[in-house]
N, C-alpha and C positions, 0 to 999 in steps of 0.2 A: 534550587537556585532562583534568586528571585530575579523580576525583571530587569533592574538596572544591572545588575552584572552580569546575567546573558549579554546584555546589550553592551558592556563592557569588552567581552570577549568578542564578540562581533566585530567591534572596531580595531581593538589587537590582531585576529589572524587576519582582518583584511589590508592591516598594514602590513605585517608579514609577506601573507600573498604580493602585495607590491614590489617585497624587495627580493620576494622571491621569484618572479616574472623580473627586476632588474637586472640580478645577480644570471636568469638563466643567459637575456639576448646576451648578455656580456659575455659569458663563458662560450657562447655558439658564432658571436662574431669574433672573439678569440681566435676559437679553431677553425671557423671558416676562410682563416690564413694561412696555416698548417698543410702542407698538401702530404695528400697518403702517398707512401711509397709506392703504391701498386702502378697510381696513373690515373684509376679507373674515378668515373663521374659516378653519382649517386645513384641516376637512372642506373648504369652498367655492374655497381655495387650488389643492387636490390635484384636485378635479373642472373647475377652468379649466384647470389645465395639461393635463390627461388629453385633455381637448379639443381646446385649441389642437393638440396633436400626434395630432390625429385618433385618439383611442382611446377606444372606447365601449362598450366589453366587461369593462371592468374597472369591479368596486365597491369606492366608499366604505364603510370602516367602523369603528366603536371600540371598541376595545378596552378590558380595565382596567390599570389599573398607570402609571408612570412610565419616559417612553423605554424602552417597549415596544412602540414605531412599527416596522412592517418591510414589505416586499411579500412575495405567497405567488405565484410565478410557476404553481403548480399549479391554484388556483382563482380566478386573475385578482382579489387582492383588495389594494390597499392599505388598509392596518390601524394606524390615530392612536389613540394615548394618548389618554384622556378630555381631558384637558388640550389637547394639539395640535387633538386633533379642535373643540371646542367655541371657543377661544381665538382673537382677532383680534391676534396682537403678531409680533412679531419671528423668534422661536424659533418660533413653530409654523407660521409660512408656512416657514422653510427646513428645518424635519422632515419636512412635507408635501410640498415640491416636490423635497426628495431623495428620498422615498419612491416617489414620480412618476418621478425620473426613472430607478428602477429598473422600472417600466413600459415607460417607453421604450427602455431596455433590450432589455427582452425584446420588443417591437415590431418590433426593427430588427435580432431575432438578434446580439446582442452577444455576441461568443465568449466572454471570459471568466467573462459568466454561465451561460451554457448548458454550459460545462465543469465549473462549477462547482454549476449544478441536476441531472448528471447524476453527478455525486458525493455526493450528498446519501444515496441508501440506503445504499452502501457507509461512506460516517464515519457515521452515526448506527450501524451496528453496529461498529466500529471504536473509536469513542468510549467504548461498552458495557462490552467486551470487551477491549479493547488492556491495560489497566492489569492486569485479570484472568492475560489469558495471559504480561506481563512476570513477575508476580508468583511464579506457579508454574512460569514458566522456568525462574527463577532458582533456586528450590529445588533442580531436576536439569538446571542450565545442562552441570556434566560429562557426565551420563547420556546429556542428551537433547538438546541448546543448539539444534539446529532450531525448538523449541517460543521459546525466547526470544528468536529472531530474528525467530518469524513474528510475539511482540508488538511488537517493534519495528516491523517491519513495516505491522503495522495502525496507531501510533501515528503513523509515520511520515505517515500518508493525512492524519492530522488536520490533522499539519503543514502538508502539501500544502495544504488545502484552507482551511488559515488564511490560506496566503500565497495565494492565488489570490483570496481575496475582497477583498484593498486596492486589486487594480484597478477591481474592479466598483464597490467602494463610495468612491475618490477621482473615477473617472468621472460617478456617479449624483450627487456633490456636484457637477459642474463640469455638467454638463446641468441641476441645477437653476438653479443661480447666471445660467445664461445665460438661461434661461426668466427667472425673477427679473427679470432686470433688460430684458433685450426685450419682455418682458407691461408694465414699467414698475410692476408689482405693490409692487417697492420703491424709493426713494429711493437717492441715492448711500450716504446713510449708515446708512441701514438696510441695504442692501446690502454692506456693508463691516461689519457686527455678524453680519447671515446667517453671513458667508462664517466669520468668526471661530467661530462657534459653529457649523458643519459642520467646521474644521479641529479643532477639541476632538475630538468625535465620531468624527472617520476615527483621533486619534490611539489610540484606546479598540481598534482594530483590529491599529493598527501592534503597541501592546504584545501583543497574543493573540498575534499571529505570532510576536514575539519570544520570550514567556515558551514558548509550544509547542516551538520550534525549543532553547531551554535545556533544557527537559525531556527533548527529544529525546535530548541529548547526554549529558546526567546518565544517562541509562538506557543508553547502549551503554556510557560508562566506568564504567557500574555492570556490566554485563553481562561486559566487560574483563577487571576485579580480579577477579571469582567464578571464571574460568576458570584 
């Protein structure tokens, strides 16, 4: 692929991405009007399922910001948005019970999260770094082009470690949903809004993977032409 249409695709998924981040708030401020039948808030959501799958090691807690729900497999914590956390509807029982069931996860040793927690130091300095060392490859890619392969290289891990987390995070969607609906926590048809507005949210991943893996490409056919 040569440079200009690398960079072509670049600009397409990141519009994508755009309306894919539109289309998600949209679908989670939706359901965030919907209240679940149970009653229960997101916090009380995430600590029944923690339960029911026998795990009592892990704390509740919130956060600030918007869909900035996540688990920290390091200090045992799922972490709700003021919003999820505090909120009895739709959207925040199923940010809660995916965030659960990245818990569970790590519970039951789930490979592709523990492949993926165990890449966590190496992309945070990869992530750093990688654009750096592309950058002044490329200046003496003739000289020295070992130096721009090794950014490649580190930029590469991100890629890796983009595409390794759609397993984790279509899994921890499909572990909630089934909690979801065996807890009886939701309705058929709150259960079918949940699921909707988990497949937004995993889609907000798919495109990372993707725009990484463009980037990827743009940078070796950039790497290419210099030579």
């Amino acid at each position: 692929m040569t440079t200009g249409m690398s960079w072509i695709l670049i600009i397409v998924i990141g519009v994508v991405g755009m309306l894919v981040q539109w289309k998600l708030k949209s679908v989670f401020a939706k359901y965030s009007k919907v209240l679940s039948p149970g009653g229960l808030t997101g916090a009380q959501i995430a600590q029944k399922m923690l339960n029911d799958n026998g795990i009592y090691d892990v704390n509740v807690t919130s956060v600030k910001g918007q869909l900035t729900d996540h688990y920290n497999p390091s200090n045992k914590t799922v972490n709700l948005s003021e919003d999820v956390y505090r909120m009895n509807s739709v959207a925040a029982a199923a940010v809660a019970a995916h965030e659960c069931g990245h818990a569970v996860q790590h519970k039951v040793g789930y490979a592709p999260l523990k492949l993926r927690s165990a890449l966590v130091p190496a992309v945070n300095i990869s992530s750093k770094l990688s654009m750096i060392v592309i950058i002044i490859g490329l200046f003496i890619i003739n000289i020295f082009p070992a130096l721009f392969w090794v950014g490649i290289a580190m930029f590469a891990m991100v890629f890796l470690f983009s595409l390794i987390t759609l397993p984790v995070e279509f899994n921890a969607s499909r572990r909630a949903l089934a909690w979801l609906q065996s807890s009886n926590s939701l309705g058929a048809t709150e259960l079918s809004q949940a699921k909707e507005a988990l497949r937004w949210a995993a889609s907000t991943y798919v495109v990372a993977a993707l725009s990484s893996l463009a980037s990827l490409i743009y940078y070796i056919s950039l790497g290419n032409s210099r030579r």
